[in-house]
C-alpha positions as CSV (number, residue, x, y, z in Angstrom):
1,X,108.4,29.2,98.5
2,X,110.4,29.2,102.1
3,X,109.5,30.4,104.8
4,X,111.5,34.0,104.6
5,X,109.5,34.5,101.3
6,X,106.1,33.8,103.3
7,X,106.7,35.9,106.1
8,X,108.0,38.7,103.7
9,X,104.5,38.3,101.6
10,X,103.1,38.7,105.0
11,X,104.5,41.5,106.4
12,X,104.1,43.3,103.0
13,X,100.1,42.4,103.2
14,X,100.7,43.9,107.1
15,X,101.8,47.1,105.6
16,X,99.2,47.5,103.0
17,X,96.3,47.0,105.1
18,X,98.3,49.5,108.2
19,X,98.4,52.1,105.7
20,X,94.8,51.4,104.7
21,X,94.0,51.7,108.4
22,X,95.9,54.9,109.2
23,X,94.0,56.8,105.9
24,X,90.5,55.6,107.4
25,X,91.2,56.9,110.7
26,X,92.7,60.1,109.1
27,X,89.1,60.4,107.5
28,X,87.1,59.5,110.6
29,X,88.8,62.5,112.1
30,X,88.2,64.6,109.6
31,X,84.4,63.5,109.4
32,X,84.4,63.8,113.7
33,X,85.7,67.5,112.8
34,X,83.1,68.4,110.7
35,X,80.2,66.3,112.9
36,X,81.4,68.7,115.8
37,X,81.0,71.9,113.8
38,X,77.7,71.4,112.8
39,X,76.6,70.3,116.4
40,X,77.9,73.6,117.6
41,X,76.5,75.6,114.9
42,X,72.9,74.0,115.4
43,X,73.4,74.5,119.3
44,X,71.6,77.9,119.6
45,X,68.7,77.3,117.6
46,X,67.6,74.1,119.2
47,X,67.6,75.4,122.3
48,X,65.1,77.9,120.5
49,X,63.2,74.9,119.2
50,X,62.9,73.3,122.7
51,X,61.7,76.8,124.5
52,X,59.4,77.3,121.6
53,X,57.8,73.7,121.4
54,X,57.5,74.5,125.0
55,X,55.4,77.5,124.9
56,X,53.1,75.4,122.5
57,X,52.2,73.1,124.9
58,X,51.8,75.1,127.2
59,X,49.4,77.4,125.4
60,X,47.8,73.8,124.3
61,X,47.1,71.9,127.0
62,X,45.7,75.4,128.7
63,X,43.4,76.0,125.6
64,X,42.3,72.0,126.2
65,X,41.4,72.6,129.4
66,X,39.4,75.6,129.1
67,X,37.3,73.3,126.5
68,X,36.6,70.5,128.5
69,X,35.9,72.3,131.7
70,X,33.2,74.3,129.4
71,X,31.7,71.1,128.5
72,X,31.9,69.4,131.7
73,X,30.1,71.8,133.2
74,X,26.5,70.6,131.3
């Protein structure tokens, strides 16, 4: 085989694996796309999650308190 053949049969292996790249990348985008979408359609209701775990803890840690300043008092 020359040399011409050899760097031929590499460039064609170049090719194969650029094209390979460029799909992959086509489909990370794609899959970034969709990623975003979701993010923003979850956006409103963990803001609701975070005010509303929140509110919990508040209403626990004031209910905790109550209890152990009733039993302190002994």
């Amino acid at each position: 085989m020359s040399g011409e053949e050899q760097i031929l049969r590499a460039v064609g292996k170049l090719e194969g694996r650029m094209e390979a790249m460029a799909a992959d990348v086509a489909q990370l985008k794609q899959d970034i796309g969709e990623v975003k979408s979701q993010a923003n359609r979850w956006k409103g209701a963990f803001g609701f999650v975070l005010i509303f775990g929140g509110i919990l803890g508040f209403i626990g840690n004031f209910l905790m308190s109550l209890l152990n300043s009733g039993s302190s008092g002994s």
